[in-house]
KELUMZA-129100 format. One line per field, with one value per residue: residue in one letter; residue number from 1; x, y negated, z of N, C-alpha, C, CB in turn. Coordinates in Angstrom, 1 decimal, decimal comma. Glycine has a CB too. Layout:
rest: [a; ...]
nr: [NUM; ...]
n.u: [X; ...]
n.v: [Y; ...]
n.w: [Z; ...]
ca.u: [X; ...]
ca.v: [Y; ...]
ca.w: [Z; ...]
c.u: [X; ...]
c.v: [Y; ...]
c.w: [Z; ...]
cb.u: [X; ...]
cb.v: [Y; ...]
cb.w: [Z; ...]
***
This chain:
rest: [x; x; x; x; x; x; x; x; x; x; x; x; x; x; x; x; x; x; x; x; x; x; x; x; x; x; x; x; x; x; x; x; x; x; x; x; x; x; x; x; x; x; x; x; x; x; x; x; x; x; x; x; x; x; x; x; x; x; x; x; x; x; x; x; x; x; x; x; x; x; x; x; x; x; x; x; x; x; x; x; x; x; x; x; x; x; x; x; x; x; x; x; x; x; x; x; x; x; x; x; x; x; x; x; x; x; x; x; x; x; x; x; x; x; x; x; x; x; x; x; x; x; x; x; x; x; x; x; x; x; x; x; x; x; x; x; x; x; x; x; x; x; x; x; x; x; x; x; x; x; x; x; x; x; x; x; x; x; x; x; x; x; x; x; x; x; x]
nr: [1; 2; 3; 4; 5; 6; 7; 8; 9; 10; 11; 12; 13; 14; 15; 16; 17; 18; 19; 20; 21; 22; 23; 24; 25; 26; 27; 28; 29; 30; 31; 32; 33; 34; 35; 36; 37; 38; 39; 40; 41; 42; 43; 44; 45; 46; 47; 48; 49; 50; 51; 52; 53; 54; 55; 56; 57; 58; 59; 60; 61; 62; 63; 64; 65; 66; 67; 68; 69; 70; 71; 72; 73; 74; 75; 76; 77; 78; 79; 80; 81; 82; 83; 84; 85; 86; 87; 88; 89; 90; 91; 92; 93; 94; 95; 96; 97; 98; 99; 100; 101; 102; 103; 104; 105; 106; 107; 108; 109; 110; 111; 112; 113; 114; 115; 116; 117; 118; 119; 120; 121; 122; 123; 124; 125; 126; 127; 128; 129; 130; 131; 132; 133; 134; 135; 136; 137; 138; 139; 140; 141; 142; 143; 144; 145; 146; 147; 148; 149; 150; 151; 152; 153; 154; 155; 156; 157; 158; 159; 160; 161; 162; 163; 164; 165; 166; 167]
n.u: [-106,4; -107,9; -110,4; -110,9; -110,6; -113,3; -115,0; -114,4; -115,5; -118,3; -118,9; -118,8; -121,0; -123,4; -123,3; -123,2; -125,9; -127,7; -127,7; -129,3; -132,3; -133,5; -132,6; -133,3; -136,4; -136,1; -135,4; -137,3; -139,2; -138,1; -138,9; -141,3; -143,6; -146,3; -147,2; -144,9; -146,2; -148,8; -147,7; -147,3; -145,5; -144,3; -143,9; -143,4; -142,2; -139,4; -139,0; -138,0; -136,0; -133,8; -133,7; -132,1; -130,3; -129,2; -128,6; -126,6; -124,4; -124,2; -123,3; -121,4; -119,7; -120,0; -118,4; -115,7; -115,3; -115,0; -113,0; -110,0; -110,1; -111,8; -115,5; -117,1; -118,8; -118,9; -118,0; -119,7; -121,0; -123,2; -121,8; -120,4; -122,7; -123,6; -121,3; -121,5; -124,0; -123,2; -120,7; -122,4; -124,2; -122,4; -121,1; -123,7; -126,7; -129,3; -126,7; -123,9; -121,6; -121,0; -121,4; -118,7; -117,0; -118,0; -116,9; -114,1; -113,3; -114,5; -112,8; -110,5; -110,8; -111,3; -109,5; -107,4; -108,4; -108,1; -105,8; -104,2; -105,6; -104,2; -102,1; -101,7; -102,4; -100,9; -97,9; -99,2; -100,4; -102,8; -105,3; -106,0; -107,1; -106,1; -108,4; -110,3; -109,7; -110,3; -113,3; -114,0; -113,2; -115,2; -117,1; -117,2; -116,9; -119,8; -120,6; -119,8; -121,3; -124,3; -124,2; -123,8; -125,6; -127,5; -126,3; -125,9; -128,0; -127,8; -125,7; -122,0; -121,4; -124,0; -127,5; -129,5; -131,7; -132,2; -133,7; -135,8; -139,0; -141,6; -145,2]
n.v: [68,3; 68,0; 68,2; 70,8; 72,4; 71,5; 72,5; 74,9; 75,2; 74,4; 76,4; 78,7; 78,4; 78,2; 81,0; 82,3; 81,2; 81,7; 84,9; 85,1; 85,3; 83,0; 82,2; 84,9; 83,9; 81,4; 82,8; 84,3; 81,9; 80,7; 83,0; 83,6; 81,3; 81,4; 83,9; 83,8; 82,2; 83,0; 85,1; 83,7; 81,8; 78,4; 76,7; 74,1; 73,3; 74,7; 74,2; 71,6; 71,6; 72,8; 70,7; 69,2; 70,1; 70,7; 68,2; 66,7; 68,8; 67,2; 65,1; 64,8; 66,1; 63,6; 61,9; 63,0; 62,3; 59,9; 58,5; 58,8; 56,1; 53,2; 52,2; 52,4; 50,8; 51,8; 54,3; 56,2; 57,3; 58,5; 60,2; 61,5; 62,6; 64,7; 66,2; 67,5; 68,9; 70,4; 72,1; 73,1; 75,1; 76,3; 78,0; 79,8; 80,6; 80,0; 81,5; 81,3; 81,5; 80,4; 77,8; 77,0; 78,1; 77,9; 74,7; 74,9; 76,2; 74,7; 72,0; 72,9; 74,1; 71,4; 69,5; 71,3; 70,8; 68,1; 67,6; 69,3; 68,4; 65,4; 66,1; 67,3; 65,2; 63,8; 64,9; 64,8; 66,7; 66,0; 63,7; 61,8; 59,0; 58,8; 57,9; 58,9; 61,4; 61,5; 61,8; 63,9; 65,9; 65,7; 66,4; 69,1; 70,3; 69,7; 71,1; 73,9; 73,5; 74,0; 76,7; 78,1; 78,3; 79,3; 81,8; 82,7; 82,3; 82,3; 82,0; 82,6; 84,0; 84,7; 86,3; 88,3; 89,5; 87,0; 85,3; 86,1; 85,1; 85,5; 85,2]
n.w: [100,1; 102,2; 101,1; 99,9; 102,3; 103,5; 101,2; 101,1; 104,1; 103,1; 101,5; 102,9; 104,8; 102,7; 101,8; 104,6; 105,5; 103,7; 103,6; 105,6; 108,0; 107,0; 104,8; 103,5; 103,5; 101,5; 99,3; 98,5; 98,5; 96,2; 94,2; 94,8; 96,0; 96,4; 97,4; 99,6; 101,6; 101,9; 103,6; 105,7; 106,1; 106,9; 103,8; 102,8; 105,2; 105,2; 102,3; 103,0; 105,2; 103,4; 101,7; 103,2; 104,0; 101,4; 101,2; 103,3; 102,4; 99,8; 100,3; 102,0; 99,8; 98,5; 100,4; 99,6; 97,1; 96,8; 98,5; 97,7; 96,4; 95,4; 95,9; 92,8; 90,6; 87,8; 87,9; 88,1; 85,9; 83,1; 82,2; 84,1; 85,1; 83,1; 83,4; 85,7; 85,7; 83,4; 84,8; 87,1; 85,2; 83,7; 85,9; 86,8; 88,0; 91,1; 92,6; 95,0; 94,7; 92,2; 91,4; 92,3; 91,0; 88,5; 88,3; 88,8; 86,4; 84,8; 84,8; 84,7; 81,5; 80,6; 81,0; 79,7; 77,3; 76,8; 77,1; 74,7; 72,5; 72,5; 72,5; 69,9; 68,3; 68,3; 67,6; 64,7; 63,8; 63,8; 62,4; 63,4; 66,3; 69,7; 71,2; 69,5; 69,9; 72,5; 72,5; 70,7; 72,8; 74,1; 72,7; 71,7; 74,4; 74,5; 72,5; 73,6; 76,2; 75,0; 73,7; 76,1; 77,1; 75,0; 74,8; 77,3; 79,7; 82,2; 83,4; 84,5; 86,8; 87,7; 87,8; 85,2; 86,4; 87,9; 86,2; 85,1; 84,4; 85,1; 85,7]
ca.u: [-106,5; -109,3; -111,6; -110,5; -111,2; -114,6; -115,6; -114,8; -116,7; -119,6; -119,6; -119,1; -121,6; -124,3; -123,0; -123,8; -127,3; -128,5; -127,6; -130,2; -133,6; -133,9; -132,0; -134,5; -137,5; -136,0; -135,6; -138,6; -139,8; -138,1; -139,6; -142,8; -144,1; -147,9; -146,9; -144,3; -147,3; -149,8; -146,9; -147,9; -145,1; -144,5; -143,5; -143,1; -141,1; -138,3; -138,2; -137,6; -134,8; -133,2; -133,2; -131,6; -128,6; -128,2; -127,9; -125,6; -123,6; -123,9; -123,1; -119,9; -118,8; -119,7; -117,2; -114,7; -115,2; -114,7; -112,2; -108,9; -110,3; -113,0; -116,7; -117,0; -120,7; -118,8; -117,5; -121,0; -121,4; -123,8; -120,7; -120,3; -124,0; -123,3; -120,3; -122,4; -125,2; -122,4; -120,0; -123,7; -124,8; -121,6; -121,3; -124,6; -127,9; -129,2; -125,4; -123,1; -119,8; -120,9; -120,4; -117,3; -116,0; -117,6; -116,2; -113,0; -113,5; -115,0; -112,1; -109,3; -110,9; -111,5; -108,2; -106,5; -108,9; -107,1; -104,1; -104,1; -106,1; -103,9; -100,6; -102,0; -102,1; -98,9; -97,7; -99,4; -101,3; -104,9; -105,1; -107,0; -106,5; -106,6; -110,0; -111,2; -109,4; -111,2; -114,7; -114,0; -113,3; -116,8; -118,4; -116,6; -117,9; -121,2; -121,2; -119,7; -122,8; -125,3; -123,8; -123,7; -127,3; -128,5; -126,0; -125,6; -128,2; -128,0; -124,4; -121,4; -122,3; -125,6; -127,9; -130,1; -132,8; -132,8; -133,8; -137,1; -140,0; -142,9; -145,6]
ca.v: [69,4; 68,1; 68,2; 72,0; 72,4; 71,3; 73,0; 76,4; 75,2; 74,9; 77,7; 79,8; 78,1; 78,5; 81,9; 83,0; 80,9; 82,9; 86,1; 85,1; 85,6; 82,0; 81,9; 85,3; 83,1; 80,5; 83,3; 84,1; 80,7; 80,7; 83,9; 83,5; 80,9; 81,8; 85,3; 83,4; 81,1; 84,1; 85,4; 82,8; 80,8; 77,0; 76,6; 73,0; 73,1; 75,5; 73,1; 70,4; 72,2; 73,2; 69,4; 68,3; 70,8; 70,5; 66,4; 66,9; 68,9; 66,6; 63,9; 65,4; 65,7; 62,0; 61,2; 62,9; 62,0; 58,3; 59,0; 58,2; 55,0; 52,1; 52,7; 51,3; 51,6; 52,2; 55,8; 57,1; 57,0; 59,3; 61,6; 62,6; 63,6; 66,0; 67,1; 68,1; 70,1; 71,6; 73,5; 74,2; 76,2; 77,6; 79,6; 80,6; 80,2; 81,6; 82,1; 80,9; 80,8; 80,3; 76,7; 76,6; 78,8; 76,7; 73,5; 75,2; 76,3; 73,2; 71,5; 73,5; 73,8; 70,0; 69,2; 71,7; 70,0; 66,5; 67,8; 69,9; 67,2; 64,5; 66,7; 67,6; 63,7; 63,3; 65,6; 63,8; 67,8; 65,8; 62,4; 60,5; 58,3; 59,4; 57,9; 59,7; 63,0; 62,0; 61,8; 64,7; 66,6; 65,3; 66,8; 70,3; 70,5; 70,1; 72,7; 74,9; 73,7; 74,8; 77,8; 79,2; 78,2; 80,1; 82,8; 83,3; 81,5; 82,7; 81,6; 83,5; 84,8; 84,2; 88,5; 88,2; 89,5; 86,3; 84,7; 86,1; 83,9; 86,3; 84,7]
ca.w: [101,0; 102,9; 99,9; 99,6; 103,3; 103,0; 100,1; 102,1; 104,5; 102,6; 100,6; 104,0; 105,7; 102,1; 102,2; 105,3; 105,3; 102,0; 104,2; 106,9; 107,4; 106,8; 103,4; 102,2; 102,8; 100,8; 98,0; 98,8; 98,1; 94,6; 93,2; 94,3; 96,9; 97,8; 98,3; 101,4; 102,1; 102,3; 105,2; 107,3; 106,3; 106,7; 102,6; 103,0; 106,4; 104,4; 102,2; 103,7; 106,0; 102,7; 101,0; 104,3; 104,2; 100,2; 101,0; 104,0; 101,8; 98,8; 101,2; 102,7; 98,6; 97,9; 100,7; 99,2; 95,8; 96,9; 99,1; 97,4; 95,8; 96,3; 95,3; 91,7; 90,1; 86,7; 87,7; 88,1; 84,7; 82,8; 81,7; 85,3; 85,4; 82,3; 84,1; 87,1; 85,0; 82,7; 85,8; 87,4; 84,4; 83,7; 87,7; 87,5; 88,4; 92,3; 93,1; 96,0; 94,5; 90,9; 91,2; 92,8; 89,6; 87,4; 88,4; 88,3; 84,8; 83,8; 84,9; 83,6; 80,2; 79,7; 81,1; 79,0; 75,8; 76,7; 77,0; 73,6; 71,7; 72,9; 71,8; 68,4; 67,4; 68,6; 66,4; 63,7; 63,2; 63,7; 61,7; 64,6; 67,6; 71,2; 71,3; 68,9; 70,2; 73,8; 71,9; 70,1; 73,7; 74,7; 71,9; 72,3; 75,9; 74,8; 71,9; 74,7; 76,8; 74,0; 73,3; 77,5; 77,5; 74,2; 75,0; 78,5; 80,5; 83,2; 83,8; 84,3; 88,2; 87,6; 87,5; 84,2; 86,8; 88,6; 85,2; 84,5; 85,1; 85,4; 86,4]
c.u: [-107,8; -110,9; -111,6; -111,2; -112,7; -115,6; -115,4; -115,7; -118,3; -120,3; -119,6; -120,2; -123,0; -124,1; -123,6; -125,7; -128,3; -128,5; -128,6; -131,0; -134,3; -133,6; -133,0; -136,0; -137,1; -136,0; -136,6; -139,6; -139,9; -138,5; -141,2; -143,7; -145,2; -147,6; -145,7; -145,4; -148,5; -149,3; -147,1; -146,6; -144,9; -143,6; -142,9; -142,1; -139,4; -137,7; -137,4; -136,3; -133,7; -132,9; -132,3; -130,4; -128,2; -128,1; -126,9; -124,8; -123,0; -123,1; -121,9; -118,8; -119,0; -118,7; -116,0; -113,9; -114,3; -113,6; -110,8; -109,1; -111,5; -114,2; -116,6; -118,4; -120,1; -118,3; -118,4; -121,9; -122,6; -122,9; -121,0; -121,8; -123,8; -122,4; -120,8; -122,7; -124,3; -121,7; -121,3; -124,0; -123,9; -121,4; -121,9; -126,0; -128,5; -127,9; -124,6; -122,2; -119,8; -120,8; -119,2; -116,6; -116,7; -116,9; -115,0; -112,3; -113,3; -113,5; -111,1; -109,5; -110,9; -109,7; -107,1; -106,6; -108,2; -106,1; -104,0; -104,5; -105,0; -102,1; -100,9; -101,8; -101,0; -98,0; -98,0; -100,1; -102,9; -104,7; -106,2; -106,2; -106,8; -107,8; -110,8; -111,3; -110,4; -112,9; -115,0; -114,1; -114,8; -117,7; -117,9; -117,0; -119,4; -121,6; -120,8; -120,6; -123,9; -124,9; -124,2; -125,4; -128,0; -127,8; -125,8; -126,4; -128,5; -126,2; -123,1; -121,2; -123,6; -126,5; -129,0; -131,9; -133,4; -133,4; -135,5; -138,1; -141,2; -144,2; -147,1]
c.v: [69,4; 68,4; 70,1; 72,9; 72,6; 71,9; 74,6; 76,7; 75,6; 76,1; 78,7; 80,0; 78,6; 79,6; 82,7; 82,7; 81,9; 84,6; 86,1; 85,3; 84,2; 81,6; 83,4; 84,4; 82,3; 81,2; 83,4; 83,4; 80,7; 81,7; 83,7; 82,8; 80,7; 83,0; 84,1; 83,1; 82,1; 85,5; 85,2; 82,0; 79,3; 76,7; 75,5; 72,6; 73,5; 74,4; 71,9; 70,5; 72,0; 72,0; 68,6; 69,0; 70,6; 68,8; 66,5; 67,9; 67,8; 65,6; 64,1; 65,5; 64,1; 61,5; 61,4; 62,9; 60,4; 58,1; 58,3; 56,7; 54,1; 52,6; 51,8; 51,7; 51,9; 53,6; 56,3; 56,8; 58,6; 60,5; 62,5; 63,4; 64,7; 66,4; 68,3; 69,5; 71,2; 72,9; 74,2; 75,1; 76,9; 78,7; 80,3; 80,0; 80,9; 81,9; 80,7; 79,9; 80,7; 78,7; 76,0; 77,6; 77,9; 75,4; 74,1; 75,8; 75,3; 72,6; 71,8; 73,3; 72,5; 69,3; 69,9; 70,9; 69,0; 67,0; 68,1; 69,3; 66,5; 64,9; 66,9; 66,3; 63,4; 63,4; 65,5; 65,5; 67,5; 64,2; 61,1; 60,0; 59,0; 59,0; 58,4; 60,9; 63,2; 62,1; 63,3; 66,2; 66,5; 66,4; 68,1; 70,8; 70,8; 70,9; 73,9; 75,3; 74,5; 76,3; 79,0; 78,6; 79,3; 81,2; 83,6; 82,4; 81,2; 82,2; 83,0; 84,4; 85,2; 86,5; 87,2; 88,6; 88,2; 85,1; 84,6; 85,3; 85,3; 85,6; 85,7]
c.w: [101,8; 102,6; 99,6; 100,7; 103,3; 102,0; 100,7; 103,0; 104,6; 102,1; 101,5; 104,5; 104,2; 102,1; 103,3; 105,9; 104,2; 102,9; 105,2; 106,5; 106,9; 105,2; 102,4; 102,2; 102,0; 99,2; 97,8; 98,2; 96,6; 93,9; 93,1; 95,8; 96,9; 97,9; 99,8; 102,0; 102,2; 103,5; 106,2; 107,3; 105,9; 105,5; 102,8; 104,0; 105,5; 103,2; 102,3; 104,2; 104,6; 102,0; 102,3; 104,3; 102,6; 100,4; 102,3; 103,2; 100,5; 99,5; 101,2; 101,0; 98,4; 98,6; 100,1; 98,1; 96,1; 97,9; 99,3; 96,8; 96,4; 95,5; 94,4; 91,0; 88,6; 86,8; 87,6; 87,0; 83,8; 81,9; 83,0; 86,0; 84,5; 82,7; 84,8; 86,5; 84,3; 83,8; 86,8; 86,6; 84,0; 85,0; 87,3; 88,5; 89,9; 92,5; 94,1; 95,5; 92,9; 90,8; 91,5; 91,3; 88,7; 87,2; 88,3; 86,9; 83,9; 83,7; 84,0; 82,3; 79,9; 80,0; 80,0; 77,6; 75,5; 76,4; 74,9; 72,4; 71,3; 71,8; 70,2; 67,7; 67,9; 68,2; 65,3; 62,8; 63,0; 63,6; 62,2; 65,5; 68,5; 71,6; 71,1; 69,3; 71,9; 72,9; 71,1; 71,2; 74,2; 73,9; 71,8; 73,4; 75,3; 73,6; 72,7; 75,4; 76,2; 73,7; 75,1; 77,4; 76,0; 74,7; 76,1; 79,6; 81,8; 84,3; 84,2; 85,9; 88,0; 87,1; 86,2; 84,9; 87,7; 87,4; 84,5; 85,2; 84,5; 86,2; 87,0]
cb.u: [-105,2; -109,3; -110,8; -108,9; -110,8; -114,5; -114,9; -114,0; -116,6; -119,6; -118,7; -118,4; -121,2; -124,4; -122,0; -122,9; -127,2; -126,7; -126,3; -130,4; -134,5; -133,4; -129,7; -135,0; -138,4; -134,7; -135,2; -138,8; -139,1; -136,8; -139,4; -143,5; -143,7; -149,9; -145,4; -143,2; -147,7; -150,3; -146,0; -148,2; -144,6; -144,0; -144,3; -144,1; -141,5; -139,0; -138,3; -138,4; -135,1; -133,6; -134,9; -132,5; -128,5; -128,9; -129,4; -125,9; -123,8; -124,9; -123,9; -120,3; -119,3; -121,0; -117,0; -114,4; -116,9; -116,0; -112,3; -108,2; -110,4; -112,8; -118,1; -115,5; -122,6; -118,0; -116,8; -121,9; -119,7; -125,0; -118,6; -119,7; -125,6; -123,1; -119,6; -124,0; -126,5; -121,1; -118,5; -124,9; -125,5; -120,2; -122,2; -123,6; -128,8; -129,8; -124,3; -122,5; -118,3; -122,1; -120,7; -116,9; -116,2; -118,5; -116,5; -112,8; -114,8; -116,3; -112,0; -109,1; -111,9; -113,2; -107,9; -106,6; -110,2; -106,9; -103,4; -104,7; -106,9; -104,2; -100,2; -103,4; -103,1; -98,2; -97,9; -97,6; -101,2; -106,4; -105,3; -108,3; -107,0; -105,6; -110,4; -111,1; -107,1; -111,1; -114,7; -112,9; -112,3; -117,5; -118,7; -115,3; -117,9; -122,3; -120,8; -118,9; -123,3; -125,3; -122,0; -122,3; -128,1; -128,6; -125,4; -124,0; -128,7; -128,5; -124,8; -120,2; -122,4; -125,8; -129,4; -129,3; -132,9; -131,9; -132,8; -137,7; -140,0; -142,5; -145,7]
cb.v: [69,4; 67,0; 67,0; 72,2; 71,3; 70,4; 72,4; 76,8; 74,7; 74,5; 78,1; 79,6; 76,4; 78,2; 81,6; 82,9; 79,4; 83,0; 86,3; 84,2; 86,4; 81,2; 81,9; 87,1; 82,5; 79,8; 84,3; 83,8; 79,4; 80,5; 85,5; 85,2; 80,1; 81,8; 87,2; 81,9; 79,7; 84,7; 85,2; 83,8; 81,2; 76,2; 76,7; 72,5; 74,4; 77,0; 73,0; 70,2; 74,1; 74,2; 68,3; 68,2; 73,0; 71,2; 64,7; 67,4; 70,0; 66,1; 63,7; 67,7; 66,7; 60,9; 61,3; 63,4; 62,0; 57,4; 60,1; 59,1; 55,4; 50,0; 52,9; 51,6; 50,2; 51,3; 56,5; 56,9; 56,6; 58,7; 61,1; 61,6; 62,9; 66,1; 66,4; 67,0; 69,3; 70,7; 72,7; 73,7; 75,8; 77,0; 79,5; 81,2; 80,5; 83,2; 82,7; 81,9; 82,2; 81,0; 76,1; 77,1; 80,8; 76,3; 72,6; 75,7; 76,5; 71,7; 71,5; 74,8; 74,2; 68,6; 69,6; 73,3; 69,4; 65,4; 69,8; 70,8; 66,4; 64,4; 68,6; 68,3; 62,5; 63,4; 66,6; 62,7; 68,9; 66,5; 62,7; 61,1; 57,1; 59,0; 57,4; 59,8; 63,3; 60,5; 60,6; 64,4; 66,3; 63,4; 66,1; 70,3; 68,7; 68,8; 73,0; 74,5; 72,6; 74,0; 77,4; 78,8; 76,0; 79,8; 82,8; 83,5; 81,3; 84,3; 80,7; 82,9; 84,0; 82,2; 90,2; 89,1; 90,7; 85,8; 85,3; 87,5; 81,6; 87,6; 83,5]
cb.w: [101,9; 103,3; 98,1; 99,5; 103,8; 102,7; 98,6; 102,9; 104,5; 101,8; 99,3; 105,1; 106,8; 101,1; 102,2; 106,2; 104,6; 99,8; 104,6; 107,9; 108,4; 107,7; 103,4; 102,5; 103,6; 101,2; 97,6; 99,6; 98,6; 94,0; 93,5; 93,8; 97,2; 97,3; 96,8; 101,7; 101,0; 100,7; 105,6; 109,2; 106,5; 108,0; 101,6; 103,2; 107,9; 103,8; 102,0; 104,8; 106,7; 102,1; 100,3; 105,8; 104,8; 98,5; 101,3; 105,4; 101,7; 98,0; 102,5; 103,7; 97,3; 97,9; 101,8; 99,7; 95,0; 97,5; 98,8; 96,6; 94,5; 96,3; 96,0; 90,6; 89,9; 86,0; 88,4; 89,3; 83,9; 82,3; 81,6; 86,5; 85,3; 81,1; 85,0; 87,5; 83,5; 81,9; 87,2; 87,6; 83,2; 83,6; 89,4; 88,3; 87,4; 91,8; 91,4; 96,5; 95,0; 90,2; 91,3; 94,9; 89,0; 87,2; 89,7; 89,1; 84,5; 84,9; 85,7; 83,5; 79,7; 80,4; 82,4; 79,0; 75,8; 77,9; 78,4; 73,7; 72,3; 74,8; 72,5; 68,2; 67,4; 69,4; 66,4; 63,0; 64,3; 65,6; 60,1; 65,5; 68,1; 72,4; 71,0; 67,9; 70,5; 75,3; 70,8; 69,1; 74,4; 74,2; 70,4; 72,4; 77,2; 75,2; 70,4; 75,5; 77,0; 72,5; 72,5; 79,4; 77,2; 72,6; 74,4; 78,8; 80,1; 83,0; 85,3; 83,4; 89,6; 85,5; 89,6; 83,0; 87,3; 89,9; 84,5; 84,4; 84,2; 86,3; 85,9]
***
């Protein structure tokens, strides 16, 4: 609940940041920072500000990742970095609440994968182990991944105009 909490928080508090005039220079920044910097403003400062609130938020999630258990250096395994990148690219790119829908996407789908995998050899319908059926969920995720990148890369919040790179 507290983890739920928190994550409203955030997304209130990115939310209404992105709505200020502090969060359009930051757009600002990302379409095209020497037009900010030919405004007269401090490019460098903004960012700065902005790596200090996305690590006080990351921060506020690493507590409550670790939370229910003890810190183990084997859970921060390089799955849970393709986790990461996967429910980011699914939201949406430039969007608020596009990773809070991806992660809840993400989730469901791979949960539902285990589950459905897991059932199918158990039923003796798929002529593998549950090892294999988790390996096999691995590799389903990431032709999922390949596929929202060639076909939707913008994510599924994500505008197709915040996509162009014009330089």
């Amino acid at each position: 609940m507290f983890g739920v909490i928190l994550l409203a928080v955030s997304v209130l508090l990115v939310w209404s940041l992105m709505r200020s005039p502090w969060g359009r220079v930051l757009k600002g920044i990302r379409e095209d920072e020497d037009a900010v910097r030919s405004l007269g403003k401090n490019v460098f400062a903004y960012k700065m500000q902005a790596l200090v609130v996305g690590g006080v938020i990351g921060a506020a999630g690493g507590i409550v990742f670790v939370l229910p258990s003890a810190v183990v250096p084997n859970s921060y395994s390089t799955s849970l970095t393709f986790f990461l990148w996967t429910l980011l690219l699914l939201g949406g790119a430039a969007t608020v609440f596009g990773p809070t829908l991806g992660a809840v996407l993400f989730w469901i789908v791979f949960a539902f994968l285990g589950n459905l995998l897991s059932q199918l050899v158990s039923a003796g319908i798929l002529p593998i182990t549950n090892l294999q059926a988790g390996s096999i969920r691995f590799a389903l995720v990431g032709v999922a991944l390949m596929l929202l990148v060639i076909f939707r890369p913008q994510g599924i919040l994500g505008d197709k105009r915040e996509m162009t790179f014009v330089q």
